[in-house]
N, C-alpha and C positions, 0 to 999 in steps of 0.2 A: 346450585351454580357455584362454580370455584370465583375464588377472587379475581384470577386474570380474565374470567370469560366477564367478569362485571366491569374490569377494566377496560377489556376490546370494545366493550360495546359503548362507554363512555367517549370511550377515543373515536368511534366513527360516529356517534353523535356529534360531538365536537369537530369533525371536518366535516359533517357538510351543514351544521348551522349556520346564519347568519349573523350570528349575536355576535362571535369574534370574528372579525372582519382583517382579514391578512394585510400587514402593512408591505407597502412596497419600499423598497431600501435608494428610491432615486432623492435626488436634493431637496427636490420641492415638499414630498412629502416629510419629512424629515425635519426641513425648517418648520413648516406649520404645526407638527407634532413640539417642536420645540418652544415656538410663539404660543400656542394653546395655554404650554402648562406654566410658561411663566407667566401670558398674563393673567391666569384662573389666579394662581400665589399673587399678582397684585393685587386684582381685583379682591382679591378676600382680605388681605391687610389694606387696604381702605375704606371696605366696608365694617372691617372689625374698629379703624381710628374713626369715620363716621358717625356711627354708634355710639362711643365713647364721649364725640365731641357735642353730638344734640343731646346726649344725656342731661349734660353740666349745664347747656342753652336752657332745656326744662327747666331744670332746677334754679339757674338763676331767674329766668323770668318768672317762675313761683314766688318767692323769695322779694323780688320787686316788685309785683303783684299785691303781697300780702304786708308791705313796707308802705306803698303808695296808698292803699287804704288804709291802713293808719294814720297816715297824714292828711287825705281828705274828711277823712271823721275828725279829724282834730280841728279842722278849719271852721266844719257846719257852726253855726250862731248856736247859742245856747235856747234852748225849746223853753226850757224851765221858767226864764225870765217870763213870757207872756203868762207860760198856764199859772204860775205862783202869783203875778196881779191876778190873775179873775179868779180862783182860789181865796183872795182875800175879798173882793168883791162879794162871792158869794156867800162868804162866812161874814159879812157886814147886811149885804140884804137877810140872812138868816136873822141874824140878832137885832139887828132895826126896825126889821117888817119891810112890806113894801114899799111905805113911803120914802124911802132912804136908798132908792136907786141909783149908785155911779155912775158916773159918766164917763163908758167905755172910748168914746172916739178917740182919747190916748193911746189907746193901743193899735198898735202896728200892725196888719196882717204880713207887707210884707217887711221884708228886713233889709235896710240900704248901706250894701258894701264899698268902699272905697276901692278905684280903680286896682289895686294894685293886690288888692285878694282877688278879687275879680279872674286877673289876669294868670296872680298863681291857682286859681283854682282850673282853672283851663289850661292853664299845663300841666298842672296833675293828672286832669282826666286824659290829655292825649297822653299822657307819659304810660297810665293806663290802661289806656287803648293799644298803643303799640305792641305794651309788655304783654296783654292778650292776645294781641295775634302772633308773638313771636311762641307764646307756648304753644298755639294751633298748630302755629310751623312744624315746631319741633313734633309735635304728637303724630303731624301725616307724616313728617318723615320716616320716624321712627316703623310705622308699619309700610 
């Protein structure tokens, strides 16, 4: 086959497909062909600044995430105090014998906070709370 006989036959395939669909030249079509393609170009630079702007939301709620657990760990009462009495305790019954039992009832199972850690401690944890559901946010957005 010559070139032009592969050309005719592309070109009558192409008039009677329906893939290209003939535009008609009156006003209406015309505007909405023109409304289409600017709002596709809006739509896509606001999904491209979207994007961009739950990026940084992630990141900072990671960030304050990994900030605010710091600062709850730093609030917890120290463990050590209790386990180092009975540590010493048991290194006294060791070396005494038996008879030379302490008298545990000093120690404290639990540990009694003044109001006002109390208070920041519960707003750390919603501060927390929040900052993990703002990265859930962002993460459904994101897809």
């Amino acid at each position: 086959m010559s070139r032009s006989n592969i050309l005719e036959q592309i070109l009558s395939v192409l008039r009677t497909s329906s893939i290209a669909e003939e535009r008609s030249n009156d006003v209406k079509s015309k505007f909405w062909a023109t409304y289409k393609k600017v709002s596709d170009e809006y739509d896509d630079d606001f999904l491209k600044r979207a994007h961009g702007d739950i990026g940084i939301i992630l990141t900072f709620a990671g960030l304050l995430s990994a900030a605010i657990c710091t600062f709850i760990g730093g609030m917890q009462p120290d463990s050590g105090d209790t386990t180092n009495a009975l540590l010493v305790q048991l290194i006294q019954v060791t070396v005494q014998g038996s008879s030379a039992v302490p008298d545990i009832s000093n120690l404290s199972s639990t540990t009694l906070y003044p109001s006002s850690t109390a208070w920041a401690q519960t707003l750390a944890y919603i501060a927390l709370a929040l900052s993990i559901l703002a990265a859930f946010g962002a993460v459904v957005g994101k897809q």
